[in-house]
C-alpha positions as CSV (number, residue, x, y, z in Angstrom):
1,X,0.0,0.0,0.0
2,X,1.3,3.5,-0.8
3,X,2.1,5.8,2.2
4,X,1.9,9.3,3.1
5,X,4.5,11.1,5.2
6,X,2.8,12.8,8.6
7,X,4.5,15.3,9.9
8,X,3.3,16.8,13.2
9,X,4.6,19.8,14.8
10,X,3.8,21.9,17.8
11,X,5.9,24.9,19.3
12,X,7.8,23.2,21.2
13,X,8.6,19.7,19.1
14,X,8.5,17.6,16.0
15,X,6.6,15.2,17.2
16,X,5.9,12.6,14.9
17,X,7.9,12.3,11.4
18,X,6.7,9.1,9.9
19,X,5.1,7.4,6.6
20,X,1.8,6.4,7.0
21,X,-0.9,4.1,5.5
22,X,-4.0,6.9,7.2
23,X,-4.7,9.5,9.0
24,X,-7.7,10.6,11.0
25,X,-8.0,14.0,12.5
26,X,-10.3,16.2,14.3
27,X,-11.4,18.7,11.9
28,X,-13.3,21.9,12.8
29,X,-15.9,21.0,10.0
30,X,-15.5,17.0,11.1
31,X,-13.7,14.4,11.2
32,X,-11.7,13.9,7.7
33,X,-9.1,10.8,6.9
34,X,-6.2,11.0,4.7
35,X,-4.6,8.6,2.4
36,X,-1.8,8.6,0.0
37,X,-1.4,10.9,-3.0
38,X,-4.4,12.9,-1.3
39,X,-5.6,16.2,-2.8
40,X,-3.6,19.4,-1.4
41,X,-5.9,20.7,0.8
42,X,-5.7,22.9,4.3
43,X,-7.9,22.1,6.8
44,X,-8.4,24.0,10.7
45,X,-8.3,21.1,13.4
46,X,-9.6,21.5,16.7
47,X,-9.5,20.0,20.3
48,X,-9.6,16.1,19.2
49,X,-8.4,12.7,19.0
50,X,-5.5,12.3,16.2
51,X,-5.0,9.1,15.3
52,X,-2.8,7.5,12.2
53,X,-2.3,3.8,11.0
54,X,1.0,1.8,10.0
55,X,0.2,-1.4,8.8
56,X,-1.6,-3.4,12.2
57,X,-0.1,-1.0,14.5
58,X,-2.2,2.1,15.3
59,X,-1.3,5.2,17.3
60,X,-3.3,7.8,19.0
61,X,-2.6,11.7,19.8
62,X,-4.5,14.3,21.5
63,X,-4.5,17.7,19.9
64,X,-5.7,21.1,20.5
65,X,-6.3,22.6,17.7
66,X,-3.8,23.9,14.7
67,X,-3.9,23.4,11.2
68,X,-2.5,20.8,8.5
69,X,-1.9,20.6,5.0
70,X,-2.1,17.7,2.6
71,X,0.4,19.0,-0.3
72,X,3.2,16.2,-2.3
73,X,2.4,13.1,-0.7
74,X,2.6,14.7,2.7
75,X,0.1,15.9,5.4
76,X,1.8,18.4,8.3
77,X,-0.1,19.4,11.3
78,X,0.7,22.9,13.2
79,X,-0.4,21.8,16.7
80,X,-1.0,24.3,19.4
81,X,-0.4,21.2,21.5
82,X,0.3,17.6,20.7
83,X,0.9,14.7,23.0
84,X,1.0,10.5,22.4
85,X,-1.2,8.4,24.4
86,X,1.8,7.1,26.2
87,X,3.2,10.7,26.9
88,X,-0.3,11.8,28.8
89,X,-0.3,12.1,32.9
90,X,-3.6,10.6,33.3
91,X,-3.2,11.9,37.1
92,X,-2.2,15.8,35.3
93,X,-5.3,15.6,32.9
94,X,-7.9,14.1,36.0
95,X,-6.7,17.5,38.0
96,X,-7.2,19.7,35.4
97,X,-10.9,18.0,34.2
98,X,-12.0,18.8,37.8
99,X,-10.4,22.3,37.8
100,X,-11.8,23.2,34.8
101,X,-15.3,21.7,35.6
102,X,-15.2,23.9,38.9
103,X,-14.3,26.6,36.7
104,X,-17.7,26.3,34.6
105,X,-19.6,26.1,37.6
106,X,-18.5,29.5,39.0
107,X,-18.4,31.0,35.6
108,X,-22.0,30.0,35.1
109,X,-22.9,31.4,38.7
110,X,-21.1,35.0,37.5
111,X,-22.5,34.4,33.9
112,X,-19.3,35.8,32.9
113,X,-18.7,34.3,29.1
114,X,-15.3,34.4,28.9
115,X,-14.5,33.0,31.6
116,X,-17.0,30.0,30.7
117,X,-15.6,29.5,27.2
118,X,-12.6,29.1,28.5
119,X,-13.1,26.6,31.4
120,X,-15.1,24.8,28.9
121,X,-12.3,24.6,26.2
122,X,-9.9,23.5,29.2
123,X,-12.4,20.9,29.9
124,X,-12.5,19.3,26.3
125,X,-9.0,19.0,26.1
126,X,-8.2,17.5,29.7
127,X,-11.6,14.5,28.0
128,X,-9.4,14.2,25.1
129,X,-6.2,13.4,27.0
130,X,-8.5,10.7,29.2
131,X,-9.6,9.6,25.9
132,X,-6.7,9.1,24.3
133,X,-4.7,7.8,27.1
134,X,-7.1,4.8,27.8
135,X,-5.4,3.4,24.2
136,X,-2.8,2.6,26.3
137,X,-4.1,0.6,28.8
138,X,-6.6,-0.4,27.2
139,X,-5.0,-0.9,23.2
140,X,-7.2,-0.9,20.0
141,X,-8.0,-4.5,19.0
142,X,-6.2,-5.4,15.7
């Protein structure tokens, strides 16, 4: 099968570099999947689960939000944040779901809006990190 090369980068880190069989990512107008020799396209990705293929083996990511092109046999994602299931502090992201759920309930009780879209965007992405750490304790059947 012909393969893609995924590039994913964030601020801080390259963080995958690797040819591919698929790609599935967490598009703001859905969830899209890329093969090889794809059409260029750019695409805006939000808060989401990441996830690519390489033959049996397949690996997970959460992400919060960028963008990626699909360009040459090649798809790269500009990643505000990007982390592998096995790089997640389940403990980290448990703490922060409750903080930010705690967050929502005071910003609801204020009504203040900012303060509630952002508890609520700190929310999504500590569920996606749960989310995407349980693939490794609990990995996808092959």
């Amino acid at each position: 099968m012909a393969r893609i090369l995924l590039e994913i980068v964030t601020p801080d880190r390259l963080v995958v570099s690797e040819e591919v069989d698929l790609v599935t990512a967490p598009g703001v107008a859905g969830e899209f999947g890329v093969l090889a020799n794809h059409a260029p396209m750019v695409a805006a990705i939000k808060i989401g689960e990441l996830r690519y293929r390489v033959g049996d083996r397949v690996e997970y990511l959460a992400v919060s939000g960028g963008f990626c092109e699909v360009s040459n046999n090649k798809i790269t994602f500009l990643c505000e944040a990007a982390e592998r299931a096995e790089e997640i502090d389940v403990e980290r992201a448990l703490r922060a779901k409750e903080r930010a759920e705690r967050r929502i309930q005071e910003a609801l009780a204020k009504a203040e809006k900012i303060d509630l879209a952002r508890a609520q965007a700190a929310l999504q992405r500590a569920l996606v990190r749960l989310r995407v750490a349980e693939h490794v304790r609990r990995p996808a059947a092959r």
